[in-house]
C-alpha positions as CSV (number, residue, x, y, z in Angstrom):
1,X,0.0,0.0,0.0
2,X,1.3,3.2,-1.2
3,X,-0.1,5.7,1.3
4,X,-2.3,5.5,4.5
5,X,-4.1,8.9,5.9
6,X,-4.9,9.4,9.7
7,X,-7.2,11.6,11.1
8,X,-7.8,12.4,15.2
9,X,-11.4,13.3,15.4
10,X,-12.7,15.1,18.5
11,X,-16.5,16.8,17.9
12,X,-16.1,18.2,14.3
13,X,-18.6,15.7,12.7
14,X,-19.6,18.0,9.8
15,X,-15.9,19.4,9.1
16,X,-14.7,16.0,9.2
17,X,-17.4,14.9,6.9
18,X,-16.5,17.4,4.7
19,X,-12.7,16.4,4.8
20,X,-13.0,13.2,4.4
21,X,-15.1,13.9,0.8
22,X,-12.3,15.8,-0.1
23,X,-9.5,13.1,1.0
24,X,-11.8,10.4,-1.2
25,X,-10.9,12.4,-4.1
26,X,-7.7,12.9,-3.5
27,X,-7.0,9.1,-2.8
28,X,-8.3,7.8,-6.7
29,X,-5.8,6.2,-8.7
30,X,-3.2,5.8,-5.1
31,X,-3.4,2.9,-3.3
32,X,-4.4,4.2,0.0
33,X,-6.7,3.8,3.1
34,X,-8.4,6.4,5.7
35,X,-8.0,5.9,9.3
36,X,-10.5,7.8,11.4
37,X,-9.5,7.6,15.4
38,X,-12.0,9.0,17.2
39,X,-11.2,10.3,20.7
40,X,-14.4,9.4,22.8
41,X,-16.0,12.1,20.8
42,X,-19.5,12.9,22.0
43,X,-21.6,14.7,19.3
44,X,-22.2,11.5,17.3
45,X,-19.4,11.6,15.0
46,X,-19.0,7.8,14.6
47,X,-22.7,6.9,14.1
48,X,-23.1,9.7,11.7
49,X,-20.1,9.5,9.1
50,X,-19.8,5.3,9.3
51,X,-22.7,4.6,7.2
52,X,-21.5,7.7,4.9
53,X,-17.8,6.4,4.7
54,X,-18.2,2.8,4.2
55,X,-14.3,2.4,3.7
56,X,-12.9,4.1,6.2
57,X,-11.3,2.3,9.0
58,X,-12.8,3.9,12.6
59,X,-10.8,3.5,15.8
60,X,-13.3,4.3,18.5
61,X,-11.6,5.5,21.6
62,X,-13.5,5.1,25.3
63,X,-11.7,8.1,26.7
64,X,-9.6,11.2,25.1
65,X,-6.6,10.5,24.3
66,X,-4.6,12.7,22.8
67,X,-3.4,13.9,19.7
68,X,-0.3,12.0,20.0
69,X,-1.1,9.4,21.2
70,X,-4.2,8.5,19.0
71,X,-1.8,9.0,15.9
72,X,0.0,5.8,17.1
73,X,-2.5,3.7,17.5
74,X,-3.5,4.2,13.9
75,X,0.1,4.0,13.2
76,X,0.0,0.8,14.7
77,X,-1.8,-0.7,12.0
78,X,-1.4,1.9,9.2
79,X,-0.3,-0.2,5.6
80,X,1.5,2.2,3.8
81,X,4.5,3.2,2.8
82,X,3.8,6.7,3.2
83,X,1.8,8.2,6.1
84,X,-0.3,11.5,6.1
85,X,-1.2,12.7,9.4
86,X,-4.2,15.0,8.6
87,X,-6.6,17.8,10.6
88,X,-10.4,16.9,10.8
89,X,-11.3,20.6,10.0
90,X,-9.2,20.9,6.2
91,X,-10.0,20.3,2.6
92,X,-7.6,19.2,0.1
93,X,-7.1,19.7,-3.4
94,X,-7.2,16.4,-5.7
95,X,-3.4,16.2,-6.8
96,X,-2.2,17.2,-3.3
97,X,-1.1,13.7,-2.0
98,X,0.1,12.6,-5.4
99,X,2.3,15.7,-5.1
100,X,3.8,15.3,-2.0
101,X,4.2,11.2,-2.6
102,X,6.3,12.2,-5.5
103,X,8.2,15.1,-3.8
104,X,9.5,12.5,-1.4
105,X,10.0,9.6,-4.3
106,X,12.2,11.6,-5.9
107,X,14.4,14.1,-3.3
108,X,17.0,11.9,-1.3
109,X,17.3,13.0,1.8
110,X,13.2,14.3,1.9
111,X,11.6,12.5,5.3
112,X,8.7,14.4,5.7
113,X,6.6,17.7,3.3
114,X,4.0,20.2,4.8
115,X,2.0,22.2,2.5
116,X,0.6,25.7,2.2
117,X,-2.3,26.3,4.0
118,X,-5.0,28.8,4.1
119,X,-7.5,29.4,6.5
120,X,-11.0,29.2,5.7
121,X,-10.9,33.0,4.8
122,X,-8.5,32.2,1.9
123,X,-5.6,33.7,4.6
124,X,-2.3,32.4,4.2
125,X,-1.8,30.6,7.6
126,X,1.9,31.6,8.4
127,X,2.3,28.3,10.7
128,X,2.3,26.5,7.4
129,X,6.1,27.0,7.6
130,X,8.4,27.3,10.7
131,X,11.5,27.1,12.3
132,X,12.2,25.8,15.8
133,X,11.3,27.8,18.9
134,X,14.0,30.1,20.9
135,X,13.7,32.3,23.7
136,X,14.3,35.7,21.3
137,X,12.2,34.3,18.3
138,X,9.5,33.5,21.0
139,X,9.8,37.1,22.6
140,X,9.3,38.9,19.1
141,X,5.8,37.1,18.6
142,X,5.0,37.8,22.3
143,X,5.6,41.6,22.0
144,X,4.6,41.9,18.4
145,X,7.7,42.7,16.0
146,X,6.9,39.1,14.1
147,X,3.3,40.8,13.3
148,X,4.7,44.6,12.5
149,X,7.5,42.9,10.5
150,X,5.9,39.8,8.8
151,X,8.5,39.1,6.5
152,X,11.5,39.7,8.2
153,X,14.2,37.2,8.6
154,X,14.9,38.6,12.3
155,X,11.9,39.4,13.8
156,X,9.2,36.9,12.3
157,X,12.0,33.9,12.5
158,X,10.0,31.7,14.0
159,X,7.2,31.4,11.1
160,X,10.2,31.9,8.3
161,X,8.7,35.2,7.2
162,X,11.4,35.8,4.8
163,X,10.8,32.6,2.6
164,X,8.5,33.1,0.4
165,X,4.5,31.4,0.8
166,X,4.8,29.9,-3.0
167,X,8.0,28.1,-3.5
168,X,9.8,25.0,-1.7
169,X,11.9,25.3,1.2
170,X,13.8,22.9,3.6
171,X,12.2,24.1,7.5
172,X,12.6,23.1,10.7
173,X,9.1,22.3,11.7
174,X,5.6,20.6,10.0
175,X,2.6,21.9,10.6
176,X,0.3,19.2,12.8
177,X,-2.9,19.9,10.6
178,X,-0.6,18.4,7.6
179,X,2.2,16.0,8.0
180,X,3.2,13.4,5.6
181,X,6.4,11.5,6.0
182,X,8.0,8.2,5.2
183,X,6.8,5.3,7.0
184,X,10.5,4.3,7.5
185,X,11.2,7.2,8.9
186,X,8.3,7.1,11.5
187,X,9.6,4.0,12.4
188,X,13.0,5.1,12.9
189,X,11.8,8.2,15.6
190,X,9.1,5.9,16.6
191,X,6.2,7.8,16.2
192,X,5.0,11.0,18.7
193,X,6.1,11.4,22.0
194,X,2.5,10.7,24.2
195,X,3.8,12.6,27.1
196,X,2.9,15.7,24.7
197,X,-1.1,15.8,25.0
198,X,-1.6,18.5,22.3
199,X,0.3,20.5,21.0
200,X,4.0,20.8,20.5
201,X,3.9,17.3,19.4
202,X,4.6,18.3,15.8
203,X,7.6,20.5,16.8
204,X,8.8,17.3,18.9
205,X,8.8,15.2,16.5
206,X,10.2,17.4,13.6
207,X,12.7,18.2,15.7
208,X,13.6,14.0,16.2
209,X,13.2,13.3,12.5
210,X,16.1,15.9,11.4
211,X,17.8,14.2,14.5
212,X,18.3,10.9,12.7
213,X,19.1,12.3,9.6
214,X,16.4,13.5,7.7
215,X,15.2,16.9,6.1
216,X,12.0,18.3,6.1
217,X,10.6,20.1,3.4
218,X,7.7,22.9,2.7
219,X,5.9,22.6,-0.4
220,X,4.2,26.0,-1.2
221,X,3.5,24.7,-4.6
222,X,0.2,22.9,-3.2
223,X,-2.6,24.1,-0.7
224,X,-5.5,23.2,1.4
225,X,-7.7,24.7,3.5
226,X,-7.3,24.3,7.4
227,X,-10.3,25.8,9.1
228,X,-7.5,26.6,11.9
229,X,-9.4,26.4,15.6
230,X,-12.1,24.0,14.5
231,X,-10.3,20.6,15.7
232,X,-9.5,22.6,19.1
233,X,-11.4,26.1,19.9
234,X,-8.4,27.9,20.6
235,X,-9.6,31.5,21.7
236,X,-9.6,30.4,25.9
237,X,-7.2,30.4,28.4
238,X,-7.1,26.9,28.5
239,X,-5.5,26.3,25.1
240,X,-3.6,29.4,26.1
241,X,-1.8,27.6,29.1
242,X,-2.1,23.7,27.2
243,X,0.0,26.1,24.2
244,X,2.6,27.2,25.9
245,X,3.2,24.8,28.5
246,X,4.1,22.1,25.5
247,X,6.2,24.7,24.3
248,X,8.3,24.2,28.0
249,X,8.2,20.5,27.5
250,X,9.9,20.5,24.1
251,X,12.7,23.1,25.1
252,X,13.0,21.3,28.7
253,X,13.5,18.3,26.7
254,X,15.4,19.0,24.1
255,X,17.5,22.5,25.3
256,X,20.2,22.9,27.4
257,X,19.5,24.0,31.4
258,X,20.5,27.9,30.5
259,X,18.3,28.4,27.6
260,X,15.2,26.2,29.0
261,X,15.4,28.5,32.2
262,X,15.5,31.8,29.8
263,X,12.5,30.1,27.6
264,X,10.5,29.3,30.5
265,X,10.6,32.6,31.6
266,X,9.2,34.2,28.2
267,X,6.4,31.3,28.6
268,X,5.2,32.2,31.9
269,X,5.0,35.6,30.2
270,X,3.4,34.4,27.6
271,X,0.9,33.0,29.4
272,X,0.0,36.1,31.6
273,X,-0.4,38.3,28.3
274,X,-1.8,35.6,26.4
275,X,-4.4,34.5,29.0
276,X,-5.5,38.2,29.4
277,X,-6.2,38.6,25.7
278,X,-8.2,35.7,25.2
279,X,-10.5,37.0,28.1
280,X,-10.7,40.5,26.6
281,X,-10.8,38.9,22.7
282,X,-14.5,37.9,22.7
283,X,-15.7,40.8,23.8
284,X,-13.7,42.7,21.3
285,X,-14.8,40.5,18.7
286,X,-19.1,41.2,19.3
287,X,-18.3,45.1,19.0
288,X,-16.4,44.9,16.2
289,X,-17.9,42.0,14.2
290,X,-19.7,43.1,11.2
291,X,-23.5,42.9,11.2
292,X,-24.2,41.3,7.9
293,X,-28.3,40.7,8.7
294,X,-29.7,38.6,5.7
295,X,-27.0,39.2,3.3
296,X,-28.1,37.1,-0.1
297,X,-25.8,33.8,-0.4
298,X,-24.6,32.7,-3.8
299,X,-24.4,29.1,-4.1
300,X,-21.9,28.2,-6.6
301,X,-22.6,24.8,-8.0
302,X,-24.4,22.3,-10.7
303,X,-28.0,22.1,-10.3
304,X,-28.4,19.1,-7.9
305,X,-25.9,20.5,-5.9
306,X,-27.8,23.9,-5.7
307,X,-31.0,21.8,-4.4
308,X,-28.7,20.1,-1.7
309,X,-27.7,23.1,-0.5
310,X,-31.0,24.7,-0.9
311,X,-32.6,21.3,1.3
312,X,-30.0,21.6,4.1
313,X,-30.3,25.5,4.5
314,X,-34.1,25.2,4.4
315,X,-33.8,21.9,7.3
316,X,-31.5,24.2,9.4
317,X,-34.5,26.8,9.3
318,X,-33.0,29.0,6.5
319,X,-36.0,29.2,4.7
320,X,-35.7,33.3,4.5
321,X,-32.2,33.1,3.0
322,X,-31.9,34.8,-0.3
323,X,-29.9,32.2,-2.7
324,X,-28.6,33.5,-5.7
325,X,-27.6,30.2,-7.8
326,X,-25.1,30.2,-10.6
327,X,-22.8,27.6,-11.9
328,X,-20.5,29.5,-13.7
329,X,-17.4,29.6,-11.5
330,X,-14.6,31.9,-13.2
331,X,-13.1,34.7,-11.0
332,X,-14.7,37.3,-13.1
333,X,-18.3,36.3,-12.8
334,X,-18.2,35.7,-9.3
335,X,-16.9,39.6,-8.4
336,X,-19.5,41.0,-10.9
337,X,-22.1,38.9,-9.0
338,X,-20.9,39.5,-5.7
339,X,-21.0,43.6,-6.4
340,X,-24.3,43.4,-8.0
341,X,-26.2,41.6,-6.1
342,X,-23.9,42.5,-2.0
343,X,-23.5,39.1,-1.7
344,X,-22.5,38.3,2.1
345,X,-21.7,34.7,1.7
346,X,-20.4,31.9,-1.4
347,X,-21.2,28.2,-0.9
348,X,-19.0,26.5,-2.9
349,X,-19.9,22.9,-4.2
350,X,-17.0,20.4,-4.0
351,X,-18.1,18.0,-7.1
352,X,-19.1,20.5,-10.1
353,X,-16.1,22.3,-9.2
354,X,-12.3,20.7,-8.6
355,X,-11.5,21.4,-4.9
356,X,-8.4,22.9,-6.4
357,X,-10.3,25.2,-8.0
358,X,-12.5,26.3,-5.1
359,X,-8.8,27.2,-3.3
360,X,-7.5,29.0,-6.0
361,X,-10.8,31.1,-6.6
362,X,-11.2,32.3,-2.7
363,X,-7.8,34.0,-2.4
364,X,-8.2,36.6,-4.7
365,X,-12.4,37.2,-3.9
366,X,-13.3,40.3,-2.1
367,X,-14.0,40.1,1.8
368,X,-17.0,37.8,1.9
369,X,-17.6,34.4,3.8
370,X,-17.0,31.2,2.4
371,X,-18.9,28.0,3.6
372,X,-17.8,24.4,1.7
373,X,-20.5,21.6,0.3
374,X,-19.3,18.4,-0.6
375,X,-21.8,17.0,-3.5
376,X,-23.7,14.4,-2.3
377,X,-22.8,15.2,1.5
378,X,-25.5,16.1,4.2
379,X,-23.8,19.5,5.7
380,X,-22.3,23.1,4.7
381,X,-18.9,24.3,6.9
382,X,-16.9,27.4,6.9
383,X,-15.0,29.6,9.6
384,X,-14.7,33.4,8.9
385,X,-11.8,33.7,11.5
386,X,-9.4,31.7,12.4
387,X,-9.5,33.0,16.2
388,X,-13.2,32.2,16.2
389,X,-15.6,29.6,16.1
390,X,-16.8,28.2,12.2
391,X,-20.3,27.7,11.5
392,X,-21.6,24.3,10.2
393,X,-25.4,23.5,8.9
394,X,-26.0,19.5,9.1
395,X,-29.8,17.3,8.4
């Protein structure tokens, strides 16, 4: 078996749904399998998407585990020869795995590739590429330089602002959401480190697979959409402290005594300032966030995916929504219709269009929201910020 995919599910039933469509076309013509593990999830995620995904292997967990440590039991049993560790809450475009398969075929001393990503805005997510944390990179995000001075090779070090988003680089450190590596090379590092519950765990392990030899590449050449917060609401002080405390276990681990005690005092910092924010952030977020009222909704799409969309949005108790249907999907159109008619919101319909397609044409689209519709699927997702919660509409 050429390539096995693994996805940690945790209460994103419709987002995973939604993936998963995506990761079925990406798979055709590769001799793959889906592994779903699902960490004691408890909005019905198994129930609903088994009967939908026939093929897909489910591991059913009887307690969270983890992000780590659910990866290795799929590992455990995963076939192929190359493994993609995958986000619930993303969408990938159909030549994306047979990309990065033969990006690591044919470079030597390749390990592991991450990809572009791009939230579910059409944001470049800078995360997408990084180097390894130190106590002075860490201090320039914390006070704000890396954000003045995005694409500085001094100040925004830690997310490599000065390579640039589109071409291929050799980095320090994958992205979680998107990891695929050699299976030889998993072996070799042998798997994530569990004592990491979430996060850092992608750090730690980049970090052990340049250890043994290996380099790990960023391929800005492909990209997919990572609804970023949607596997694990982020804005709350809890993820603030869960953060930044696995940022003290990889440098305690892995640093000498001098520059651990210098990091840990820029963490508890961090935490301090960080913790404060995502108090005062929600707030800031109801004054400020636009009031869109019943904006019309263009549904992009062929005409049974228009009625699907149409039959989920009128379940959900949409029935008021003004839906502007059209199934011409060049650039062009879409700003014309958007201007004429003030559209708020696109649904875009994976099926009629190449997910590839649907990624390319939300970059350059004015400031509207975005929600995703796999044909033949049961739900509609998006997320307008990547600090806040997405929306999904489900039968």
């Amino acid at each position: 078996m050429v390539l096995s995919v693994i996805i940690v599910n945790y209460n994103v039933k419709y987002f995973l749904e939604q993936c998963l469509c995506s990761v079925q076309k990406a798979i055709a013509g590769i001799d793959a399998e889906i592994i779903v593990v699902d960490n004691n999830s408890y909005d019905g995620s198994v129930e609903y998407l088994q009967s939908l995904f026939p093929s897909v292997i489910f591991l059913v967990n009887k307690k969270n585990l983890g992000f780590g440590k659910a990866n290795n039991i799929a590992l455990q049993q995963a076939k192929g020869k190359f493994i993609l560790f995958l986000n619930p809450d993303t969408i990938v475009a159909e030549d994306c795995f047979t990309h990065c398969i033969s990006f690591l075929e044919t470079t030597a001393n390749a390990g592991a590739a991450g990809v572009r990503m791009i939230d579910g805005s059409g944001n470049f997510l800078p995360e997408s590429k990084r180097s390894f944390p130190s106590p002075l990179s860490s201090f320039y995000k914390l006070i704000g330089l890396a954000t003045l001075f995005p694409s500085s090779k001094i100040f925004n070090r830690y997310a490599l602002g000065n390579l640039n988003q589109h071409h291929i680089h050799e980095i320090d450190v994958l992205a979680g959401a998107f990891m695929m590596m050699k299976k030889e090379v998993l072996e070799k590092v042998k798997g994530f480190d569990e004592s990491f519950f979430m996060y850092g765990e992608d750090i730690d392990l980049s970090y052990r697979i340049q250890q043994v030899g290996y380099a790990i590449y960023y391929l800005g050449d492909t990209t997919i959409i990572h609804f970023k917060g949607e596997s694990v609401k982020k804005q709350n002080t809890k993820y603030v402290r869960m953060f930044y405390n696995a940022m003290n276990v990889f440098v305690g681990k892995h640093y000498n005594k001098i520059v651990a005690f210098i990091f840990s005092l820029v963490i508890k910092i961090a935490i301090l300032v960080k913790t404060i924010v995502a108090l005062a952030e929600p707030l800031f977020q109801f004054i400020s966030a636009p009031k869109k009222g019943n904006a019309k909704t263009l549904i992009v799409g062929s005409m049974p995916e228009q009625q699907e969309v149409s039959a989920i949005l009128q379940n959900a108790g949409f029935e008021n929504k003004e839906l502007i249907k059209i199934d011409d999907a060049n650039i062009s159109s879409l700003k014309n219709q958007i201007q004429k008619s003030n559209a708020g919101k696109i649904i875009f319909c994976g099926g009629h269009l190449k997910y590839s397609e649907i990624i390319s044409l939300m970059q350059p689209l004015p400031s509207v929201g975005f929600r995703f519709h796999a044909a033949g699927s049961k739900s509609i997702v998006g997320s307008d910020s990547k600090k806040g919660f997405g929306e999904t509409i489900g039968n």
